[in-house]
Wavefront OBJ file of the C-alpha trace (Angstrom):
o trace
v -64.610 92.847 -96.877
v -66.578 90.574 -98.732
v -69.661 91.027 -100.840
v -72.115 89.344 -103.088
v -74.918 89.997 -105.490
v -78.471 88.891 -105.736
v -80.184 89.576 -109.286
v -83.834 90.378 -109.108
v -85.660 89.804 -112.532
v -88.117 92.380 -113.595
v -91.798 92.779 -114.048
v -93.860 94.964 -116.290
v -93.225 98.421 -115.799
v -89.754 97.266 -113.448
v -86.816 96.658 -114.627
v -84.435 94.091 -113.799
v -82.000 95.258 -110.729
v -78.877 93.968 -108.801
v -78.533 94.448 -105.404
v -75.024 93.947 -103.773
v -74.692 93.124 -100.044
v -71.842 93.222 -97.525
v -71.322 89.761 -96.783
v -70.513 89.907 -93.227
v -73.192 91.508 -91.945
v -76.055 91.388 -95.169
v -76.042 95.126 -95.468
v -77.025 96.693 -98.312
v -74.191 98.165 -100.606
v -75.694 99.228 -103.588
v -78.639 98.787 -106.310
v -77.836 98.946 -109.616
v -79.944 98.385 -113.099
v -77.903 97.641 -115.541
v -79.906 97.268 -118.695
v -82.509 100.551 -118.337
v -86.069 98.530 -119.761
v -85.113 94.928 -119.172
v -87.482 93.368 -117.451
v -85.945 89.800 -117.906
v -83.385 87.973 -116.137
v -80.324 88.619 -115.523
v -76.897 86.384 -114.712
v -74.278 87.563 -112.280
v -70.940 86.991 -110.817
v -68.259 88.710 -108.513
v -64.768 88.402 -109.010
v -61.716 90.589 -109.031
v -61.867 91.619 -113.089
v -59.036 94.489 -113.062
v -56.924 93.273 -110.976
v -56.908 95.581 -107.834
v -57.836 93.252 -104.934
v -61.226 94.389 -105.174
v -64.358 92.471 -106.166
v -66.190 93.469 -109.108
v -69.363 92.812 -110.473
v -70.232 91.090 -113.893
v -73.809 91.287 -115.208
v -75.843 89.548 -118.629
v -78.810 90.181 -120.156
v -80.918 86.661 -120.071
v -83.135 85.114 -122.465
v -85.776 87.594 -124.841
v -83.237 90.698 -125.517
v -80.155 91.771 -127.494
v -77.563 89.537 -125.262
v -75.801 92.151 -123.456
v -73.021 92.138 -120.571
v -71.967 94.794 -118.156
v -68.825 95.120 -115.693
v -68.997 97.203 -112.556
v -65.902 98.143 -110.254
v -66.207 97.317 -106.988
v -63.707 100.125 -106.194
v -65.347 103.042 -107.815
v -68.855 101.707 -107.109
v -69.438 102.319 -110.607
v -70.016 100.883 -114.317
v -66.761 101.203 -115.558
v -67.221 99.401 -119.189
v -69.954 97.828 -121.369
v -69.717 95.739 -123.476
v -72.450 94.216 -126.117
v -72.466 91.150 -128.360
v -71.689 88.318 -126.010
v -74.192 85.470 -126.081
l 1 2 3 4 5 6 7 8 9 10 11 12 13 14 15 16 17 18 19 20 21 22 23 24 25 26 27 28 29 30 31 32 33 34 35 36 37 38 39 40 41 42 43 44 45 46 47 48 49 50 51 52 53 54 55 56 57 58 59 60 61 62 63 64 65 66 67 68 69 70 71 72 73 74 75 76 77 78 79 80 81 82 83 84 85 86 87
């Protein structure tokens, strides 16, 4: 199966969010915030990071915050490592 992600930039008093979608039929998967208070936007991409046939979902911090990056597995449905300091 196929998915993708659409990023959603925040507002005051929401923060930023990432909603993933099955791509074959556009149903909803998950919704994930991955920076808790960043109402900015955010930069994401899809691709099979640990090598297990499964897509997996990269996420940055945009413009106006400490530049910031988070990886999700698309296997576990879950953040499975953070890492800060990339700009």
């Amino acid at each position: 199966m196929s998915s993708y992600a659409v990023a959603a930039s925040g507002s005051p008093g929401n923060d930023a969010v990432v909603r993933v979608y099955d791509g074959s039929g556009d149903t909803p998967l998950a919704t994930l915030t991955p920076f808790p208070g960043f109402a900015g936007a955010l930069s994401v991409t899809m691709g099979d990071v640990d090598g297990d046939q499964v897509l997996d979902l990269v996420a940055g911090k945009g413009p106006g915050d400490t530049p910031e990056v988070v990886e999700y597995s698309g296997a576990a449905r879950g953040r499975w490592t953070a890492t800060r300091g990339f700009s």
